[in-house]
SEFIKE-354109 format. One record per residue: residue number from 0; residue in three letters; x, y, z of N, C-alpha, C in turn. Coordinates in Angstrom, 3 decimals. Each point is the difference from the previous one (the first is absolute). Example, Ala and Ser with C-alpha at 12.3 -4.5 7.8 and 13.67 -1.06 7.14 Angstrom:
BEGIN
0 ALA 13.190 -5.690 7.800 -0.890 1.190 0.000 0.900 1.200 0.000
1 SER -0.350 1.050 -0.720 0.820 1.190 0.060 -0.770 1.090 0.730
This chain:
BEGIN
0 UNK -30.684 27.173 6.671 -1.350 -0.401 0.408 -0.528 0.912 1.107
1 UNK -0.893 0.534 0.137 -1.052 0.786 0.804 0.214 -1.019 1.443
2 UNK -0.006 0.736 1.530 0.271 -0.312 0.704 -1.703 -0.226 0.307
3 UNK -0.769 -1.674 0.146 -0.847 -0.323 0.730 -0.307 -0.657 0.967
4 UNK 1.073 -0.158 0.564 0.124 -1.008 0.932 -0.453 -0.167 1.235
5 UNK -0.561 1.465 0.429 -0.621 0.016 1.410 -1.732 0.436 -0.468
6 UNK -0.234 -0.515 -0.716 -1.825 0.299 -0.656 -0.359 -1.356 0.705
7 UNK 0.338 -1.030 0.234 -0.738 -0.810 0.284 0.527 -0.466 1.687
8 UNK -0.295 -0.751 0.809 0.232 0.020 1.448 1.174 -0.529 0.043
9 UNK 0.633 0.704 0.940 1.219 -0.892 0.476 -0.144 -0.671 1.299
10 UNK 0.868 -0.963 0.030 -0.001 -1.056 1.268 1.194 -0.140 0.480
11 UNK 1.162 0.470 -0.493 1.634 -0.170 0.331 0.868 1.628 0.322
12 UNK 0.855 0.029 0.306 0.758 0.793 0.584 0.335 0.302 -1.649
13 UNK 0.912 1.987 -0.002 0.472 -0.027 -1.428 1.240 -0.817 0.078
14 UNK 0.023 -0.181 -1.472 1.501 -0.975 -0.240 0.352 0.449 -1.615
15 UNK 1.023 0.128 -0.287 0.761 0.249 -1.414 -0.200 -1.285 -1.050
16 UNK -1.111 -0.906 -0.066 -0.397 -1.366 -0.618 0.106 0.921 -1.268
17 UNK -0.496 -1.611 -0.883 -0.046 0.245 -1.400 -1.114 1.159 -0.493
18 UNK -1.347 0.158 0.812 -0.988 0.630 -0.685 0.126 1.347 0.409
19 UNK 1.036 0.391 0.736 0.392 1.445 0.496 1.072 0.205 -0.828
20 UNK 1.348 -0.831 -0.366 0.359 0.723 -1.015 -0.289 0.207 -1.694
21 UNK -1.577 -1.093 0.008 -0.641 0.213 -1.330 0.189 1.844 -0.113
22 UNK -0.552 0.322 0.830 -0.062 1.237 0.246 0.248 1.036 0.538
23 UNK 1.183 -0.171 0.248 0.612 0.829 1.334 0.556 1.019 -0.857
24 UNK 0.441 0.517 -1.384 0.458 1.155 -0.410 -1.486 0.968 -0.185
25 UNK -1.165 -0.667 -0.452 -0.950 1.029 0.304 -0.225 0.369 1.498
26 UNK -0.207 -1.169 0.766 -0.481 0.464 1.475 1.022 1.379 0.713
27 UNK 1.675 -0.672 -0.511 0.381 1.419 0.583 -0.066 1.325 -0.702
28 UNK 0.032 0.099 -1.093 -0.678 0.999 -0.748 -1.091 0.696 0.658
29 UNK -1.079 -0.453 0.454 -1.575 -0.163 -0.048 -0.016 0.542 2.198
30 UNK 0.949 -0.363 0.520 0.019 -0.640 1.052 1.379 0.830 1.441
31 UNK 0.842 0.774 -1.395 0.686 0.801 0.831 0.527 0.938 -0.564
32 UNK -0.498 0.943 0.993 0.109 1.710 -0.953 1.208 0.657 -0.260
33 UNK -0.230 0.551 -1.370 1.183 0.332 -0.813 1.642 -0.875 0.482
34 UNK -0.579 -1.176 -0.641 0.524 -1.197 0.045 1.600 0.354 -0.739
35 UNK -0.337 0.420 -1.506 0.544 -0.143 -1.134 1.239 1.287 0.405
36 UNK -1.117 1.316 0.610 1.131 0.804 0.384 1.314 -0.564 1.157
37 UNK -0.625 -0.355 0.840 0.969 -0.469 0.732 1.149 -0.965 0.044
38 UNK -0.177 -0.625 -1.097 0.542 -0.818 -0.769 1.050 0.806 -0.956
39 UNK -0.573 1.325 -1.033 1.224 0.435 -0.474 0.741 0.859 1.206
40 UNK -0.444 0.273 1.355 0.672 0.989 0.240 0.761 -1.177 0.343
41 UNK -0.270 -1.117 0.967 1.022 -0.886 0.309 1.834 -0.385 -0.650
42 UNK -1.029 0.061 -1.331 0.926 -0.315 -1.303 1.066 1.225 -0.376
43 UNK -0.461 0.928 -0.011 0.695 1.258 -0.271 1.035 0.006 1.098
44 UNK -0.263 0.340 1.642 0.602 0.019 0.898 1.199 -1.202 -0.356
45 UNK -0.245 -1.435 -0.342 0.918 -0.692 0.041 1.052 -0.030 -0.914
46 UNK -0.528 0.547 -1.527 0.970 -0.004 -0.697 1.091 1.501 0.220
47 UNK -0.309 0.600 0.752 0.724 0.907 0.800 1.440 -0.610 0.744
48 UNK -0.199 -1.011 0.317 0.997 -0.787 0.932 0.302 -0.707 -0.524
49 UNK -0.492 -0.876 -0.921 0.649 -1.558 -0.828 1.463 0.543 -0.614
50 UNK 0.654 -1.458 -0.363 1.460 0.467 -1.079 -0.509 -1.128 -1.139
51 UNK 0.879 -0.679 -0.782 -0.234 -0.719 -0.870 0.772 -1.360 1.042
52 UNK -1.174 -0.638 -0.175 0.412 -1.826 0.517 -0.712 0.374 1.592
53 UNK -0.583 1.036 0.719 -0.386 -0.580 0.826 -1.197 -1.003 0.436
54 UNK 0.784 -0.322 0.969 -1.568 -1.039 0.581 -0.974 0.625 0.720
55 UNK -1.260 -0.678 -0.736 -1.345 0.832 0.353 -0.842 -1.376 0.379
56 UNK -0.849 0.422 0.838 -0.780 -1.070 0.886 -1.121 0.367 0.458
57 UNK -1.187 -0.458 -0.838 -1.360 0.487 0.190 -0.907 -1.403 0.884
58 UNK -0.364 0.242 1.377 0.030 -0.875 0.938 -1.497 0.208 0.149
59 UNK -0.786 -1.291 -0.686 -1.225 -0.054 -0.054 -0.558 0.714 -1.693
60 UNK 1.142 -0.808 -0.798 -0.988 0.811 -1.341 -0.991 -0.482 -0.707
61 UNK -0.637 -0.583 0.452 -1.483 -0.689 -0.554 0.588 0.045 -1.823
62 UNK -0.604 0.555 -0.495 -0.015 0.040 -1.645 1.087 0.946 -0.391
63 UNK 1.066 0.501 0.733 0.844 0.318 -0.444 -0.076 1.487 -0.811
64 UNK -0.926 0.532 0.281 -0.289 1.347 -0.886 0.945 0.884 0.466
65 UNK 0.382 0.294 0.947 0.891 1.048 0.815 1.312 0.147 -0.720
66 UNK 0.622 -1.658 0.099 1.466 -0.620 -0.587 -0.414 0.112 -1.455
67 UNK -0.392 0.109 -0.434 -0.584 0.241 -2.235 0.010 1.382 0.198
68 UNK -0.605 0.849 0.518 -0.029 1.086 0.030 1.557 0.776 -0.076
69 UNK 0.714 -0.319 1.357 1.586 0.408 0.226 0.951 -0.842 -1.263
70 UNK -0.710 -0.551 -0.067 0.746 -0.428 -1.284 0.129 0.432 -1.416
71 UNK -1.669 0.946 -0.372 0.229 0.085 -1.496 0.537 1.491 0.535
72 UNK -0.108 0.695 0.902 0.496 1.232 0.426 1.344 0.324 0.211
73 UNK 0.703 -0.975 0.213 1.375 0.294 0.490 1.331 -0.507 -1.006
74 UNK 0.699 1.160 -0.501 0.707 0.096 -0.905 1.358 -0.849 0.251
75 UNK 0.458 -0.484 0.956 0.257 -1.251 0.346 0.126 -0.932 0.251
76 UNK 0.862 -0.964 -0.416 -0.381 -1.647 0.530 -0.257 -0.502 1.263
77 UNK -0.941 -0.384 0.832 -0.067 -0.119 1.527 -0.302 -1.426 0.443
78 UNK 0.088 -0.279 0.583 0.035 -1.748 0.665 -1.485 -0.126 0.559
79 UNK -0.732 -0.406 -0.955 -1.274 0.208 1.210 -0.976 -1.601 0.696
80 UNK 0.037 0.305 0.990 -0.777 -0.921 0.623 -1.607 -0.122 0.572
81 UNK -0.797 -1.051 -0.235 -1.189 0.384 0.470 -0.487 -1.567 1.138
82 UNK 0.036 0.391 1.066 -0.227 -0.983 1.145 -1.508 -0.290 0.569
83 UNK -1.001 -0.858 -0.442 -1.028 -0.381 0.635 -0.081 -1.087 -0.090
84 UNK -0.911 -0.141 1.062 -0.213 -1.521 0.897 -1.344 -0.805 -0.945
85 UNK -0.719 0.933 -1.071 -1.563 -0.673 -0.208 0.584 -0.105 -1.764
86 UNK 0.425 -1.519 -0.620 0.354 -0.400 -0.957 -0.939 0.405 -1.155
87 UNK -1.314 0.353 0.321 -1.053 0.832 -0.847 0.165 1.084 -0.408
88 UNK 0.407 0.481 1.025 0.696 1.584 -0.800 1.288 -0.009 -0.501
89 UNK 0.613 -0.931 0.600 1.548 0.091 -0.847 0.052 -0.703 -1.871
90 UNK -1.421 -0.577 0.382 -0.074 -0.562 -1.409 -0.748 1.385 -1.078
91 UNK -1.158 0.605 0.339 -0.254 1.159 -0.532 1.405 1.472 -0.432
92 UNK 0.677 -0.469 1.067 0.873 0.730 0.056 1.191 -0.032 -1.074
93 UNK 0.401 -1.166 -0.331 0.797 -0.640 -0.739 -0.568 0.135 -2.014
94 UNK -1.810 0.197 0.393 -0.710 -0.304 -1.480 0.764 1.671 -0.296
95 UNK -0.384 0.662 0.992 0.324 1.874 -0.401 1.718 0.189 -0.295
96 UNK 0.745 -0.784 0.809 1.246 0.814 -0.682 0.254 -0.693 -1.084
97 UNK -0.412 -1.308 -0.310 0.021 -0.452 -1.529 -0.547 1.298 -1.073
98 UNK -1.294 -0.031 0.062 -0.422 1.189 -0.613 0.404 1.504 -0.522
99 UNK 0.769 0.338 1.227 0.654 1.136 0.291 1.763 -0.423 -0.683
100 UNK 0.522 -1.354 -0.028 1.239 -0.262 -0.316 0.644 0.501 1.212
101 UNK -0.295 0.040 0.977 0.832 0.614 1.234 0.348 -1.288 0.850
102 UNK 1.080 0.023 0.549 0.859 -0.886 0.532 0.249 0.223 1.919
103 UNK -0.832 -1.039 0.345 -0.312 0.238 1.499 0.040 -1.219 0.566
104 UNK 0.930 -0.226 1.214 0.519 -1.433 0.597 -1.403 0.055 1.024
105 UNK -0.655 -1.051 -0.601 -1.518 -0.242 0.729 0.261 -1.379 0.894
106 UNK -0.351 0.794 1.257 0.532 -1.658 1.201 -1.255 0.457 1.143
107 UNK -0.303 -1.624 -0.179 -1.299 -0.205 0.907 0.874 -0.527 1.292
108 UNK -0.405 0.963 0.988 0.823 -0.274 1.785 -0.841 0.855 0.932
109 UNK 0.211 -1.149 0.827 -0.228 1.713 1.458 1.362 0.864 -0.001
110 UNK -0.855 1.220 -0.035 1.061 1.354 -0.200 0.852 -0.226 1.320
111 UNK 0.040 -0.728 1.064 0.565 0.055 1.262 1.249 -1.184 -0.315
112 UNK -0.079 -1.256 -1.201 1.116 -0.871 -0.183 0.585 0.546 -1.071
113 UNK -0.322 1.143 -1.180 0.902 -0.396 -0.835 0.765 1.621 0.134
114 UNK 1.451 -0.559 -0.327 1.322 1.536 0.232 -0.664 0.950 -0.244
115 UNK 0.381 1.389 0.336 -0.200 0.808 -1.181 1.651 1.078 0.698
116 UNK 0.794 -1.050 -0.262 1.398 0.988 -0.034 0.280 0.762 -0.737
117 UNK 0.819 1.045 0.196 0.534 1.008 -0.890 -0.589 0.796 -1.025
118 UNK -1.492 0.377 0.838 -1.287 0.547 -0.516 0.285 1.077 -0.104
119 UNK -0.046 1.265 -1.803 -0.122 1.462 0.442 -1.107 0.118 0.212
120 UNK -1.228 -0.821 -0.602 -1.345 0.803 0.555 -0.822 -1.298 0.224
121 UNK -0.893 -0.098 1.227 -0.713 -0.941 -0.081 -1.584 1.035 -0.182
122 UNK -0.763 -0.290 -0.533 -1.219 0.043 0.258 -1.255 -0.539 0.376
123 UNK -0.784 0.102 0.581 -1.215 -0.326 0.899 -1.571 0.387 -0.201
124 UNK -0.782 -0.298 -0.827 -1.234 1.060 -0.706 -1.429 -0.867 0.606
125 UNK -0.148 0.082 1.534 -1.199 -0.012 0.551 0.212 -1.826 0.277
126 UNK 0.903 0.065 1.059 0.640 -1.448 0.376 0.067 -0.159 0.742
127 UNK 0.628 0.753 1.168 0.676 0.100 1.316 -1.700 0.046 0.807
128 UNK -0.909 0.496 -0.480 -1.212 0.303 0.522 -0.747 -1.839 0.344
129 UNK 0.532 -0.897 -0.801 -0.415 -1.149 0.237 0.663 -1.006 0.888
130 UNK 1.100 0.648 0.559 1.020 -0.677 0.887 -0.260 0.398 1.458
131 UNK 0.154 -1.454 0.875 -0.281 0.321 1.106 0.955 1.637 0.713
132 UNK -0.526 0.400 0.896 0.972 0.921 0.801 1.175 -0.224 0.047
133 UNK 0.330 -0.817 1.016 1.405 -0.902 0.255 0.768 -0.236 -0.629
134 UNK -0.714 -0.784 -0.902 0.827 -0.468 -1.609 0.580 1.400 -0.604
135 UNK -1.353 0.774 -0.053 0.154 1.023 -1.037 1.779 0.560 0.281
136 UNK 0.086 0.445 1.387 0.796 1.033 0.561 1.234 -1.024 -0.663
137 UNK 0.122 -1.064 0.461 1.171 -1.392 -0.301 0.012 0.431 -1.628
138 UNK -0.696 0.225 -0.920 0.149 0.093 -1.228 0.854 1.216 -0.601
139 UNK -0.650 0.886 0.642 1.147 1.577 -0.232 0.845 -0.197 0.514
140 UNK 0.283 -0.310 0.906 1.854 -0.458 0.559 0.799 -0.924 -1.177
141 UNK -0.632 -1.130 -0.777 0.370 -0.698 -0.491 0.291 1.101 -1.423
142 UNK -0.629 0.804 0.042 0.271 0.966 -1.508 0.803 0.738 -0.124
143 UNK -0.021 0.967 1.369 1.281 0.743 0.733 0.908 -0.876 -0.576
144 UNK 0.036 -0.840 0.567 1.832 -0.409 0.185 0.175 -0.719 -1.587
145 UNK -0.961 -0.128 -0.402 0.048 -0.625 -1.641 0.368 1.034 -0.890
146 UNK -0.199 0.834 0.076 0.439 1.320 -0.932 1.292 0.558 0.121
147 UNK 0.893 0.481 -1.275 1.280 0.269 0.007 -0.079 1.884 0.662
148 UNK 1.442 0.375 0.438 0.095 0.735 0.922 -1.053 1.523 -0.900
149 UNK -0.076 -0.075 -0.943 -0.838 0.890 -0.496 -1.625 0.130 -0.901
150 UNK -0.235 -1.340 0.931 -1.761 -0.981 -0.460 -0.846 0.962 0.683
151 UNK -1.239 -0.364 -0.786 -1.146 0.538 0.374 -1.196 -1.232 -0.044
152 UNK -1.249 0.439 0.770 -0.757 -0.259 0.498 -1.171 0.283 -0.742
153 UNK -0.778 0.029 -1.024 -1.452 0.949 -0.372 -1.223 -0.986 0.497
154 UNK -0.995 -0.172 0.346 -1.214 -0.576 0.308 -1.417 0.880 0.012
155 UNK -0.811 -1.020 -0.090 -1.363 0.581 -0.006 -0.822 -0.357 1.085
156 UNK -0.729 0.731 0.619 -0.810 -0.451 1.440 -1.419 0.640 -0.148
157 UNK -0.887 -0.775 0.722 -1.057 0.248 0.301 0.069 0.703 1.448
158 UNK -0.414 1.262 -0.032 0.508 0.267 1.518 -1.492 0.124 1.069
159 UNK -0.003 0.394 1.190 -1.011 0.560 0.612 0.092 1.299 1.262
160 UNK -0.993 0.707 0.339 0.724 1.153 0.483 -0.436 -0.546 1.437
161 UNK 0.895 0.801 0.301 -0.139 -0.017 2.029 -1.213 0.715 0.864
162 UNK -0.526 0.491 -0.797 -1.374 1.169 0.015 -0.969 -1.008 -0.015
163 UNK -1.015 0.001 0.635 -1.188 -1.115 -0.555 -0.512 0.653 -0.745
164 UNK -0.435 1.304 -0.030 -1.091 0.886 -0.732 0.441 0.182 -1.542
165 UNK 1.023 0.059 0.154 0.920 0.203 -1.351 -0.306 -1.469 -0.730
166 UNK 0.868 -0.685 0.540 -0.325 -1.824 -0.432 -1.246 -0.499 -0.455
167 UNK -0.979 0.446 0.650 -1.412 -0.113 -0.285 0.139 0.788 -1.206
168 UNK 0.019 1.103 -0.433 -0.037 0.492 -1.400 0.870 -0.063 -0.918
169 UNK 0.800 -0.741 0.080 1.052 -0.928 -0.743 -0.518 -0.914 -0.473
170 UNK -0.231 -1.151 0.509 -1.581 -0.774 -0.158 -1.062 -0.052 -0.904
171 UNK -0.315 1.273 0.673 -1.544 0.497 -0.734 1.012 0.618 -1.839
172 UNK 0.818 0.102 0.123 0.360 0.798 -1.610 0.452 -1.091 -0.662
173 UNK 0.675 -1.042 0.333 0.236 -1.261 -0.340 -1.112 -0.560 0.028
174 UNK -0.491 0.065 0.026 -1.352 -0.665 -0.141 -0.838 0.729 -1.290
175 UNK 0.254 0.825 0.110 -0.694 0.645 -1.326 0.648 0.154 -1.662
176 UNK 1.408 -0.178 1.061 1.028 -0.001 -1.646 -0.468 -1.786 -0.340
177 UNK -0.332 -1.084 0.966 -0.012 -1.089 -0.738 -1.649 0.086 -0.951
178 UNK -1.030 0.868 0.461 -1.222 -0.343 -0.706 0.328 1.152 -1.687
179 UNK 0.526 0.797 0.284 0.620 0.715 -1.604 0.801 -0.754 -0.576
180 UNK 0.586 -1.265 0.696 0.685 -1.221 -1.205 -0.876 -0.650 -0.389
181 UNK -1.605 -0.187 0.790 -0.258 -0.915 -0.850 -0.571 -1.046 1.145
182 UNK 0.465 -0.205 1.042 -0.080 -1.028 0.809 -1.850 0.232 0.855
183 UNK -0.638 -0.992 0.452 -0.901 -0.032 0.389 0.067 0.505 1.386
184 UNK -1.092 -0.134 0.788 0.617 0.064 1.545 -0.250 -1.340 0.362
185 UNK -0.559 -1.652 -0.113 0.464 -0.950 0.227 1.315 -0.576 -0.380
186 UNK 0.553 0.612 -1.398 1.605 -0.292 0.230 1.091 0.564 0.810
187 UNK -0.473 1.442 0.229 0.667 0.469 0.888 0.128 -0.425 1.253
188 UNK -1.613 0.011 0.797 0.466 -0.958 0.964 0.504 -1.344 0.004
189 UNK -0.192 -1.199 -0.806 0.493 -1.030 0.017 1.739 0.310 0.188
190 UNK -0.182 0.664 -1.042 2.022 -0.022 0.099 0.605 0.555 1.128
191 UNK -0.849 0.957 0.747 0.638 0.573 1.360 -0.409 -1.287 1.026
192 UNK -0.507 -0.794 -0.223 -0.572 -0.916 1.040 1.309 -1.173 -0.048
193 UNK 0.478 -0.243 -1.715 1.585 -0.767 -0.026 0.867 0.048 0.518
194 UNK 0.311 1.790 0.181 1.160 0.464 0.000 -0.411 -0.223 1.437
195 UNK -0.512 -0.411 0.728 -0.407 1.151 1.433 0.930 -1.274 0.578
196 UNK 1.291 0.540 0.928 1.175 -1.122 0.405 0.741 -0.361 -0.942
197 UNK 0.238 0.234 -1.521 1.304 -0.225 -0.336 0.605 0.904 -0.638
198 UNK -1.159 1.259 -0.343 0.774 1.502 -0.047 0.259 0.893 1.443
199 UNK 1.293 0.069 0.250 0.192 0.842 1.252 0.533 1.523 -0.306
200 UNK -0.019 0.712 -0.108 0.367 1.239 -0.151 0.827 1.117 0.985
201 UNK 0.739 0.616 0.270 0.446 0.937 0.602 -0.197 0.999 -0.534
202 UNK 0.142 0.756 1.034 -0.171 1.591 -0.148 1.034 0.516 -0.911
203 UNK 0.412 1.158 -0.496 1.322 0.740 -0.567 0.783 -0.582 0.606
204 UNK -0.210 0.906 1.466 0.707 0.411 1.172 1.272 -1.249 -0.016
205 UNK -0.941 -1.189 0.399 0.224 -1.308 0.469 0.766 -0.744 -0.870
206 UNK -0.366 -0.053 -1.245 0.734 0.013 -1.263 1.449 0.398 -0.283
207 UNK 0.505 1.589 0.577 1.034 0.541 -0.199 0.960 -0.289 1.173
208 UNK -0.767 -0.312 1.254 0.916 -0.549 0.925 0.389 -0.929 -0.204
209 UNK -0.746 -1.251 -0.510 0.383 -1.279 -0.263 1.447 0.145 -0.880
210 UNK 0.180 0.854 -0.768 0.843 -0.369 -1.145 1.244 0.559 0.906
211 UNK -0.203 1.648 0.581 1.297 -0.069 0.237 0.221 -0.506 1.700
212 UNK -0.751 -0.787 0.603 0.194 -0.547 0.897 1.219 -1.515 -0.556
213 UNK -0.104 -0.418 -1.180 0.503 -0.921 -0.780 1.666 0.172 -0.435
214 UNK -0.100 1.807 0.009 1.477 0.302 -0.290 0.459 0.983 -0.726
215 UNK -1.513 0.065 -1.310 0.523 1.166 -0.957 -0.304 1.439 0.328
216 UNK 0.837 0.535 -0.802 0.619 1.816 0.665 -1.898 0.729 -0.462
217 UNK -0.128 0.082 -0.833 -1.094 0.187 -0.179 -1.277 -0.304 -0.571
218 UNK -1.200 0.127 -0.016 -1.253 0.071 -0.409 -0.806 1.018 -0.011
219 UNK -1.086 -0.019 -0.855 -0.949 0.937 -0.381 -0.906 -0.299 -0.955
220 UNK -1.092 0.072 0.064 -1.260 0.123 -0.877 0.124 0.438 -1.558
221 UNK 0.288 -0.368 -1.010 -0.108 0.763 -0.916 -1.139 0.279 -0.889
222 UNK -1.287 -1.235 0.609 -1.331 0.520 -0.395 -0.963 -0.430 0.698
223 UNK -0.841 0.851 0.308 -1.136 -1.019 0.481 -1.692 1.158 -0.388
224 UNK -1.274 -1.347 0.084 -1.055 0.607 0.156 -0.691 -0.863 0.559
225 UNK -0.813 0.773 0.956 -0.663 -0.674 1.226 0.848 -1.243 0.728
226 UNK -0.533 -0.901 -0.040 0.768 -1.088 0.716 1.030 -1.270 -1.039
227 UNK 0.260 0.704 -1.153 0.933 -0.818 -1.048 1.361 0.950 -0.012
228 UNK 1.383 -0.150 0.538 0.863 0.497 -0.215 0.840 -0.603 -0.834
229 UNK 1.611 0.634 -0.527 1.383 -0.443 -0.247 1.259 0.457 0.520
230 UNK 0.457 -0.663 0.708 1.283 0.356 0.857 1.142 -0.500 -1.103
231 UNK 0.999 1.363 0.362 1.529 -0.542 -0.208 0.744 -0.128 1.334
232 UNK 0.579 -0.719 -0.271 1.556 -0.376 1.030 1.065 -0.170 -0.444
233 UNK 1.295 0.744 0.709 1.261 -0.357 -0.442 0.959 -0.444 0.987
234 UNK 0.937 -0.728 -0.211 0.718 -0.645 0.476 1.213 0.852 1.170
């Protein structure tokens, strides 16, 4: 379904409800740039590291496209898990790997109660950006130490630069990639007016400290444009 959901006024903070994941595989399509690439590079990078039977843990998978994806791709059997808190998307989520015949342990939790022991890869695709600070940092520690001695880390971030002048034209190009999807400029602003307090963003910078402030040996960018990146981390 065509993402319309911010054409008409909003009155509430954003939230992952039912009428956002009516549409949430177009909106991110529609909504974050070269979405799809970042997604295979994600995928590629990981099946680099997987064996057969590991555990994989996609933390915040709305509809599950990421986990279907690593799945029809990877020439091994892998344990896969998909963890969100909004039962709307885990139900959309559940219609697709039927579809697909793909086999994905779908559990509605806060990503902060349920295990994720003896993780080779967890992944993260524009999540961590909705978590408080505090929490957030408490969450990568909890992944660190969740991952086996040779786990990895991949995620997706919305970032922002430390430059104002720069940031400002970060902005301004994001802003223009949303009117070539399609989007009005009353949806645009409405939806920045949602997000405004429950999307928080960090910089790269801030981003890469966090992780190996947490423990792991390294990090690095493996894509980004303007203010949408993808980091790897390893254990």
């Amino acid at each position: 379904m065509k993402d319309t959901v911010f054409e008409k006024s909003i009155n509430k903070q954003f939230e992952f409800d039912e009428e956002v994941a009516s549409v949430f595989d177009d909106m991110l399509n529609r909504s974050v740039p070269y979405y799809k690439e970042m997604q295979r590079l994600s995928i590629n990078f990981a099946l680099n590291f997987l064996e057969k039977d590991d555990k994989v843990f996609d933390l915040g998978c709305s509809t599950a496209s990421t986990l279907i994806e690593l799945s029809k791709h990877s020439k091994i059997p892998l344990n896969l898990y998909g963890i969100d808190s909004s039962s709307a998307m885990l139900k959309r989520a559940q219609n697709k790997c039927n579809a697909f015949g793909v086999h994905i342990n779908l559990i509605e939790s806060d990503i902060f109660d349920y295990p994720l022991d003896d993780a080779k890869l967890i992944m993260s695709n524009y999540t961590l950006q909705f978590i408080r600070p505090l929490k957030r940092e408490k969450l990568i520690k909890k992944i660190h130490s969740s991952l086996n001695k040779k786990g990895i880390f991949i995620f997706c971030e919305k970032v922002i630069s430390n430059n104002n002048t720069l940031n400002k034209q970060c902005i301004d190009e994001y802003y223009m990639f949303k009117k070539e999807q399609g989007y009005s400029e009353f949806e645009i602003s409405q939806k920045r007016e949602a997000l405004e307090n429950v999307l928080i963003p960090y910089t790269e910078e801030e981003n890469i400290k966090m992780i190996k402030d947490a423990g792991f040996s390294h990090c690095e960018t493996l894509f980004k444009w303007v203010n949408f990146a993808t980091f790897i981390a390893i254990k």
